[in-house]
RODO-2510 file (C-alpha; in nm, 4 decimals, decimal comma):
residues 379
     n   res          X          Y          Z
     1     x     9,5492     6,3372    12,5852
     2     x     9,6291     6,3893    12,2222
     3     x     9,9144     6,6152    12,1236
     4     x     9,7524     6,9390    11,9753
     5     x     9,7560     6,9957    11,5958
     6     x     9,8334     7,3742    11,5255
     7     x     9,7280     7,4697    11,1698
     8     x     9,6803     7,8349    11,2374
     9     x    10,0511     7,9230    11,0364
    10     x     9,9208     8,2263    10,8721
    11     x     9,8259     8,4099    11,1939
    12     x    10,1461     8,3497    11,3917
    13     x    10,4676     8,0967    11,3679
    14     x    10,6271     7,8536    11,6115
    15     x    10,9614     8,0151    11,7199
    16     x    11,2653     7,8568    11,5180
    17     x    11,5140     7,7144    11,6797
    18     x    11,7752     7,9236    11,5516
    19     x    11,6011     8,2403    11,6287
    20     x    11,5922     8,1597    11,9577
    21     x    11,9375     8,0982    11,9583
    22     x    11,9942     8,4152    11,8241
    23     x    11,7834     8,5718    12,0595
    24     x    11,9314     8,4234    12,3972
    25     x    12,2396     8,4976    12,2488
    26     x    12,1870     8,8695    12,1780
    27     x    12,0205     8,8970    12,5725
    28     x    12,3673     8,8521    12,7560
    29     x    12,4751     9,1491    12,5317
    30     x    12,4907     9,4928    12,7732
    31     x    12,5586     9,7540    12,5104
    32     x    12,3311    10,0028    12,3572
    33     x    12,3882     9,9390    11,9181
    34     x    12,4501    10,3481    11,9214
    35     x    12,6591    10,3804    12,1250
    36     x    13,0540    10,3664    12,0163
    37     x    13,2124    10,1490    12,2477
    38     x    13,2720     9,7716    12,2545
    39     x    12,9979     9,6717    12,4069
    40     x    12,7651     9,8867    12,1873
    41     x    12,9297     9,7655    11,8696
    42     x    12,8795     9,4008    11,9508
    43     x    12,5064     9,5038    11,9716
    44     x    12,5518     9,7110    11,6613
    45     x    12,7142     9,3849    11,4590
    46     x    12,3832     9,1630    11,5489
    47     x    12,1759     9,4526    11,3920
    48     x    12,3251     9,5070    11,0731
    49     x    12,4103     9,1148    11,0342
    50     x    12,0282     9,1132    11,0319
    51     x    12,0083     9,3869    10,7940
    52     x    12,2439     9,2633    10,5519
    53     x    12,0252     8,9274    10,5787
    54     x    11,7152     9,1117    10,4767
    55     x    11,8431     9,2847    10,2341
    56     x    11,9933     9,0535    10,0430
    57     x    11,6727     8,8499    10,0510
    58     x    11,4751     9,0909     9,8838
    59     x    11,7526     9,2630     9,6580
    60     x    11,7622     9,5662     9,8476
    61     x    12,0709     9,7764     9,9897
    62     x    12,1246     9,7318    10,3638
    63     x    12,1170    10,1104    10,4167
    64     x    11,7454    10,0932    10,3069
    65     x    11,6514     9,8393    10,5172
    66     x    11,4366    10,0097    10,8268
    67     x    11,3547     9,7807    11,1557
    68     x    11,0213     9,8091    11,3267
    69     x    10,8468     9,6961    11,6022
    70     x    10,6259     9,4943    11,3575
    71     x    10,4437     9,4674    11,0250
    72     x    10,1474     9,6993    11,1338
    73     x    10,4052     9,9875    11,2262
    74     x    10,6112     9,9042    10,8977
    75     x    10,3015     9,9575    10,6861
    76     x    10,2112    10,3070    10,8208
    77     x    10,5425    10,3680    10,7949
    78     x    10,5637    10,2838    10,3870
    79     x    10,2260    10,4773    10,3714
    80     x    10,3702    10,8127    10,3526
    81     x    10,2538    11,1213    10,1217
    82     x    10,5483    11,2850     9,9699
    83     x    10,7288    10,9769     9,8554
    84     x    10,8987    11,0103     9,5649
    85     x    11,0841    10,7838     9,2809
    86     x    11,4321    10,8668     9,1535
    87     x    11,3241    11,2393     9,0038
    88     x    10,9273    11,2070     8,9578
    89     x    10,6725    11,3963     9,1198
    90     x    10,5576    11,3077     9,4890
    91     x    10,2657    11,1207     9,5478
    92     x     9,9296    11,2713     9,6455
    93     x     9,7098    10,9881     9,6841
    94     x     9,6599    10,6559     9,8245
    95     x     9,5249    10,3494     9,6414
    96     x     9,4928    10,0467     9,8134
    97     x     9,3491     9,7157     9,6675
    98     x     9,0336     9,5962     9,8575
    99     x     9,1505     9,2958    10,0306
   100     x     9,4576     9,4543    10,1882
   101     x     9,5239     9,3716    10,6048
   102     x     9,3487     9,6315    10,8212
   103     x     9,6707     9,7931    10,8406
   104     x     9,7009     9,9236    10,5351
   105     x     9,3558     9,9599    10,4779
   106     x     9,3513    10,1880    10,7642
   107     x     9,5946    10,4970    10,5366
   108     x     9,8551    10,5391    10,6722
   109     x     9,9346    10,9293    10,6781
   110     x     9,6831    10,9744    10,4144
   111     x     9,3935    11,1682    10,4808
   112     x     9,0590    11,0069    10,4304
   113     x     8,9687    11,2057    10,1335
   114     x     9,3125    11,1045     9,9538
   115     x     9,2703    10,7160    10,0031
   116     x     9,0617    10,4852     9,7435
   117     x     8,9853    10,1132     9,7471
   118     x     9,1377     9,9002     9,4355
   119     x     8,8289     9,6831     9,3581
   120     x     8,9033     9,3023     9,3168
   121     x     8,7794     9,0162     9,1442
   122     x     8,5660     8,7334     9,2261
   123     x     8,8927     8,5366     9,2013
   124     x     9,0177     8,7119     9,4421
   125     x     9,2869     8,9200     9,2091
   126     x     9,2972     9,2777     9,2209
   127     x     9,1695     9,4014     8,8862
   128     x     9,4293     9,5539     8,6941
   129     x     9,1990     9,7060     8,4518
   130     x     9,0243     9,8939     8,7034
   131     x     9,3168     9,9799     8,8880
   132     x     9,4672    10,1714     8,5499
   133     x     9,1463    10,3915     8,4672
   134     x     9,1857    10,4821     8,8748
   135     x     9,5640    10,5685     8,8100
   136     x     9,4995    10,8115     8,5220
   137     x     9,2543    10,9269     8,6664
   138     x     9,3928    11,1902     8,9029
   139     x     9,7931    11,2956     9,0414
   140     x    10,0391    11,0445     9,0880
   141     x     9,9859    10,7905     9,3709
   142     x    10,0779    10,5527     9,5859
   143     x     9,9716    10,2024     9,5654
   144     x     9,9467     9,9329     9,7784
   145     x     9,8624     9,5674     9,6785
   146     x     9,9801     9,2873     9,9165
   147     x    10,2142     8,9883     9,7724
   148     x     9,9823     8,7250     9,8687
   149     x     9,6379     8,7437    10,1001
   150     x     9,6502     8,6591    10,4391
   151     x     9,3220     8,4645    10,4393
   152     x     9,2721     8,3248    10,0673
   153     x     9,6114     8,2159    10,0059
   154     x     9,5902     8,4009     9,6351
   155     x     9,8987     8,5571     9,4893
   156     x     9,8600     8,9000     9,3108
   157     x     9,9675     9,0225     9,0211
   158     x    10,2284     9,2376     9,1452
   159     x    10,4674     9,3070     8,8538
   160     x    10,1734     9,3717     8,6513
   161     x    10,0304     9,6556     8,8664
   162     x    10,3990     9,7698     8,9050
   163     x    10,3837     9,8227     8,5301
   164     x    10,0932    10,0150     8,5506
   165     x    10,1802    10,2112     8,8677
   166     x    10,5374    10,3513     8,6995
   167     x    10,4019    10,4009     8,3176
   168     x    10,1230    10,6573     8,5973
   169     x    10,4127    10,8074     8,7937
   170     x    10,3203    10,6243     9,1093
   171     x    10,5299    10,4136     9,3466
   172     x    10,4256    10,0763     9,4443
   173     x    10,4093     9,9514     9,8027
   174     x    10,3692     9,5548     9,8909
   175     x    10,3074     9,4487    10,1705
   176     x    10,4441     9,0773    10,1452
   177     x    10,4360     8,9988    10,5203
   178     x    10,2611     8,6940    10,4165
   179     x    10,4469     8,6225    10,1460
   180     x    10,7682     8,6331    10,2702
   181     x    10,9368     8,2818    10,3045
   182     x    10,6881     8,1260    10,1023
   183     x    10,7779     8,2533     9,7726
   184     x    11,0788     8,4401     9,5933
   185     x    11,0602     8,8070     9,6628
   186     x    11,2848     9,0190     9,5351
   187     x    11,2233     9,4362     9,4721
   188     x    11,3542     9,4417     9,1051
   189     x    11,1433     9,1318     8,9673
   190     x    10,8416     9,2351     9,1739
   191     x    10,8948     9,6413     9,0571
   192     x    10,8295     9,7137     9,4290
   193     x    10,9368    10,0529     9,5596
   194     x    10,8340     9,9953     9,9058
   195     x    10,8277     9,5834    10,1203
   196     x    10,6953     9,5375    10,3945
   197     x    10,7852     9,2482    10,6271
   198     x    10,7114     9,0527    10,9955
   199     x    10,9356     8,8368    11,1995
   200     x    10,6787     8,5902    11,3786
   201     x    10,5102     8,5160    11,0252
   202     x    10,8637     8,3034    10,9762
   203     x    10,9680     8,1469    11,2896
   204     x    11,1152     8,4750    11,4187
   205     x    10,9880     8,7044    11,7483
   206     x    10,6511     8,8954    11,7587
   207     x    10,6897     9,2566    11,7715
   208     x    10,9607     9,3337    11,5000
   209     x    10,9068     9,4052    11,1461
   210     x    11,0583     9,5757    10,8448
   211     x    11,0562     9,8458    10,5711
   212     x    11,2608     9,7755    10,2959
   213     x    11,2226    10,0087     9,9628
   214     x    11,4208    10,0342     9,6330
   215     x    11,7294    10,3055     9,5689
   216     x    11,5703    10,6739     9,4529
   217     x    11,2651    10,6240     9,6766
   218     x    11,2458    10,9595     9,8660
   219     x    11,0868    11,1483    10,0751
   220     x    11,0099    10,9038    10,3269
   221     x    10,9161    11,0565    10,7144
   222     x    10,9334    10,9000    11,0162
   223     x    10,6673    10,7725    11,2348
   224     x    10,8379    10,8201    11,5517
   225     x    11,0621    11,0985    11,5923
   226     x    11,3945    11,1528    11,8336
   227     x    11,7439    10,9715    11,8402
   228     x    11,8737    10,9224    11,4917
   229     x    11,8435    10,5264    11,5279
   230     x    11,7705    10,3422    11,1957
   231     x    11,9343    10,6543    10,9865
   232     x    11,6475    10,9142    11,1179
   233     x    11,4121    10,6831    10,9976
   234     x    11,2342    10,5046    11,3140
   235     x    11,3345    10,6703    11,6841
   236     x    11,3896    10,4634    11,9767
   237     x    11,6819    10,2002    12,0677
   238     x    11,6645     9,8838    11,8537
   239     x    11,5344     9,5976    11,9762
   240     x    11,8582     9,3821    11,9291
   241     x    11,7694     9,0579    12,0318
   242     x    11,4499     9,0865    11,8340
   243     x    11,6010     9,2124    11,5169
   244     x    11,8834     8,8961    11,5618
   245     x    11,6130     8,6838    11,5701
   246     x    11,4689     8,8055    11,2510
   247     x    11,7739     8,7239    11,0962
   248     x    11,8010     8,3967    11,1851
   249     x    11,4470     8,3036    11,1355
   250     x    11,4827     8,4630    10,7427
   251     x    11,8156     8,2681    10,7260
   252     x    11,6724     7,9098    10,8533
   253     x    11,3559     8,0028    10,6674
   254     x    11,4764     8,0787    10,3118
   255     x    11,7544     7,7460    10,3389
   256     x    11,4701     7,5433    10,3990
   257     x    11,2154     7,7300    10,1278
   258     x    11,2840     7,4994     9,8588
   259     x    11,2285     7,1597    10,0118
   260     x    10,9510     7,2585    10,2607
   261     x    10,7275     7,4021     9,9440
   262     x    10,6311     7,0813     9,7542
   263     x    10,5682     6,9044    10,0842
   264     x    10,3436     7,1516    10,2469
   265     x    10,1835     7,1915     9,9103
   266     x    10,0902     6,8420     9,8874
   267     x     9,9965     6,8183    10,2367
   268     x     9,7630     7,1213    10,1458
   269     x     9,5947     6,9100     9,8638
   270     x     9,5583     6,6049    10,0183
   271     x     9,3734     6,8410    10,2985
   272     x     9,1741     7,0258    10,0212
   273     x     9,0599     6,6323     9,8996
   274     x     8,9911     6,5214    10,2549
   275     x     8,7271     6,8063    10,2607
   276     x     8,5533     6,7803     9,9941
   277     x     8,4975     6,3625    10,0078
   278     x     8,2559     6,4965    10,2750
   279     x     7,9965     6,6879    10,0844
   280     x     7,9640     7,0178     9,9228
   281     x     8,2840     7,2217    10,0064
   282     x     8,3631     7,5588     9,8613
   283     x     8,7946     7,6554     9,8578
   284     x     8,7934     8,0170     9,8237
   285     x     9,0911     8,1207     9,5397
   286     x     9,0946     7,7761     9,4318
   287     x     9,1537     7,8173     9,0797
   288     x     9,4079     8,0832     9,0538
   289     x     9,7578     8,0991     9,2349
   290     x     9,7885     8,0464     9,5625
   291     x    10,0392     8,0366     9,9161
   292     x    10,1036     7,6731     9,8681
   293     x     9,9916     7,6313    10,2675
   294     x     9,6706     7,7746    10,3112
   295     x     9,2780     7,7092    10,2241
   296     x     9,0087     7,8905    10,3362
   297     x     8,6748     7,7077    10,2698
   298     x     8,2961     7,7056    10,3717
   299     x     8,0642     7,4416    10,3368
   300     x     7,6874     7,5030    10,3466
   301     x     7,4971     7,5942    10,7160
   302     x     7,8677     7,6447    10,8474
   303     x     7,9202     7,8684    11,0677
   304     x     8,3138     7,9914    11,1271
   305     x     8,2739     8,0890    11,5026
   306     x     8,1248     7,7448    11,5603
   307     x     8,3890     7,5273    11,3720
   308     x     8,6559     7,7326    11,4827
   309     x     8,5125     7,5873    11,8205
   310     x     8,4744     7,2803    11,7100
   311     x     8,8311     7,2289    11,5482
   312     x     8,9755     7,2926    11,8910
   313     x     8,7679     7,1029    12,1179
   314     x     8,9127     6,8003    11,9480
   315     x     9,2867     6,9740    11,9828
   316     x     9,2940     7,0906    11,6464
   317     x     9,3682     7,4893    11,5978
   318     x     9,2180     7,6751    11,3126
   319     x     9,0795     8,0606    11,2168
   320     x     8,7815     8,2042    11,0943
   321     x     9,0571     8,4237    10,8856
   322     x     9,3109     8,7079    10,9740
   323     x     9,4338     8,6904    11,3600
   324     x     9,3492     9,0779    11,4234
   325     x     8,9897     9,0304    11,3419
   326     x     8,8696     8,6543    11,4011
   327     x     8,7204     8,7136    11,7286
   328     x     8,4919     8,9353    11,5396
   329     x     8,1680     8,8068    11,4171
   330     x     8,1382     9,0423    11,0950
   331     x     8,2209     8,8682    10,7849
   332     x     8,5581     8,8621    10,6243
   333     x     8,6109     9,2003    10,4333
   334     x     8,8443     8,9675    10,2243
   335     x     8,5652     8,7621    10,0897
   336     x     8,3072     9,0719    10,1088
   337     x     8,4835     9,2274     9,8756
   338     x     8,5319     8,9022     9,6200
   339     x     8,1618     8,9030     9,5781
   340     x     8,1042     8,6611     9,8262
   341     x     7,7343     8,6806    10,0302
   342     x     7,7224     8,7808    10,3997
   343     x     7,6074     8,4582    10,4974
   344     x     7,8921     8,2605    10,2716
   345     x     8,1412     8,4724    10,3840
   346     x     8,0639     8,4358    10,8233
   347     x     8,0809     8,0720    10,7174
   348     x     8,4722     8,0675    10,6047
   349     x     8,7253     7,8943    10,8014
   350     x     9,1249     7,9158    10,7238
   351     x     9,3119     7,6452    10,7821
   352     x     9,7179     7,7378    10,7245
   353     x    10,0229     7,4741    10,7368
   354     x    10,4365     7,5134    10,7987
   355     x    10,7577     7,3262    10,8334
   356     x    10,6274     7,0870    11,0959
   357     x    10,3233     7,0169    10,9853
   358     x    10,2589     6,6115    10,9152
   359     x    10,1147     6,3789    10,7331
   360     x     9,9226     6,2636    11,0532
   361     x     9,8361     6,6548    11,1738
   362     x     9,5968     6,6620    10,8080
   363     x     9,4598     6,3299    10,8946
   364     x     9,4059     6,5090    11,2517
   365     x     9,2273     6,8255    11,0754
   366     x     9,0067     6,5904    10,8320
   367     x     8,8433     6,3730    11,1551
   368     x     8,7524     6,7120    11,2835
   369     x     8,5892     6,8143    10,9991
   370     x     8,4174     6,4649    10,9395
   371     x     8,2595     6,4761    11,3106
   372     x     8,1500     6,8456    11,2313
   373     x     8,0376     6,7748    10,8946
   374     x     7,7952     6,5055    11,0840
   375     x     7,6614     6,7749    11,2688
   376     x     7,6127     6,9703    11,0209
   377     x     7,3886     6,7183    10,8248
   378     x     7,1784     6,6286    11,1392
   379     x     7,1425     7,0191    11,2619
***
């Protein structure tokens, strides 16, 4: 039997190596990181090794550098009324572009009343023009506009909403757990008060994330209260082996940034070609920036639950779009929200590529799509 093609990156990543390394490593390890003995500063040293890692990725300080038990938890924790930058006024409401994961879309600490959706264009790029006559239009706020979508692959504007977020008084969260490893982030360039990252979107573990958010960003209250862990910032005992692999993942993943990009890119095109040769194919964000691994596309009388069906039968994994809401059979709020029709949007399957994707995986994907395409011309 054929060796299975994965091409579902965007949802979740093969473990690296190195993290799980790391991880095995930081296992035989007894102590607890807080407490004060050997043992427990062993533990400690994996931690803030990881820290520093992050940190210096994204141009932040270490000390403001908060672990979480994943990117969902690390969003609601960034979505916080009260935060402040350097000596401006707290904010008081929540605005939150319309294609943002279900995470942030869901408010955070907000209440209902004090969150607003960001409208987008048919692009798929939040529209700054409407997102300035929202910002001076009421208090200061906080925004949130991801780094690049999960399911179209298109990169925002970010420093250009930052622009407009600070001239309003408002911080600026981003929420680059796609992003990250993919493209450069860094707070200052991006004018991001508030990141937002995930280990397994890189090669590292499920279940650990990160908060990371620029020096004079205040006011900031913790989800889960008890110990002091994480400087009072997230309760509970660090997840050490996690949070090691993290840091090797980002490590292994940012050394490797610069050659894997123009590889998986053209891979992505020659996929994007393959697909249309058969017929009428539509690539959703296709004209403006996008992750240089992923393409979500339709094709008339498709139907996502069925090729997602089909794709696997012949060993070849794929998504109808983001991994907490493909088994759903509503259409994509993504695409909803771009304009797109009902029935356009139900018809949308993502295909996403990484570092071991091949040459012979794409040529895998496209005989899949040629024997559904058949069907789809017969049916």
């Amino acid at each position: 039997m054929p060796e299975r093609v994965y091409l579902d990156w965007n949802a979740t990543t093969p473990l690296r190596q190195e993290a799980r390394v790391a991880m095995a490593s930081a296992w035989d390890l007894s102590g607890n990181p807080s407490s004060v003995h050997a043992e427990g500063r062993q533990a400690r040293h994996l931690v803030e090794e990881a820290r520093g890692v992050l940190a210096q990725a994204l141009g932040a300080l270490p000390r403001n550098i908060v672990f979480t038990s994943g990117g969902t938890e690390a969003n609601a924790l960034a979505l916080s009324p009260g935060l402040c930058r350097g000596s401006g006024p707290p904010v008081e409401r929540l605005l939150v572009s319309a294609i943002e994961h279900t995470s942030v879309l869901a408010g955070g600490r907000f209440a209902p009343d004090r969150i607003a959706s960001v409208p987008v264009m048919r692009s798929g790029l939040v529209d700054l023009g409407a997102l300035s006559a929202m910002l001076a239009s009421g208090p200061p706020a906080l925004v949130s506009l991801m780094a690049a979508n999960n399911e179209t692959g298109a990169v925002q504007p970010v420093a250009g909403a930052a622009a407009a977020v600070h001239e309003a008084g408002g911080l600026l969260h981003v929420d680059a757990i796609q992003a990250f490893g993919k493209m450069r982030l860094d707070l200052s360039a991006l004018g991001a008060d508030l990141v937002t990252l995930s280990a397994h979107k890189i090669g590292g573990p499920k279940g650990v994330g990160a908060l990371a958010f620029g020096e004079g960003v205040t006011g900031l209250e913790p989800l889960l209260r008890g110990g002091g862990q994480e400087r009072g910032r997230r309760a509970g005992t660090e997840d050490v082996a996690g949070i090691a692999g993290f840091g090797a993942a980002a490590v292994a993943t940012i050394a490797a940034m610069a050659a894997d990009r123009p590889r998986i890119e053209g891979l992505r095109n020659r996929l994007e070609a393959g697909l249309r040769e058969q017929g009428d194919v539509t690539i959703f964000s296709g004209d403006v920036p996008r992750l240089h691994n992923t393409v979500l596309f339709t094709a008339p009388g498709l139907k996502a639950e069925t090729a997602v069906i089909s794709f696997d039968l012949e060993g070849v994994a794929v998504s109808s779009g983001s991994a907490c809401s493909s088994g759903k059979v509503q259409p994509s709020h993504v695409l909803l929200a771009m304009g797109v029709g009902p029935g356009e949007a139900q018809g949308a399957v993502r295909l996403s590529l990484g570092w071991s994707t091949s040459d012979r995986d794409v040529d895998r994907a496209l005989e899949a799509w040629r024997k559904l395409r058949r069907h789809l011309v017969k049916g």
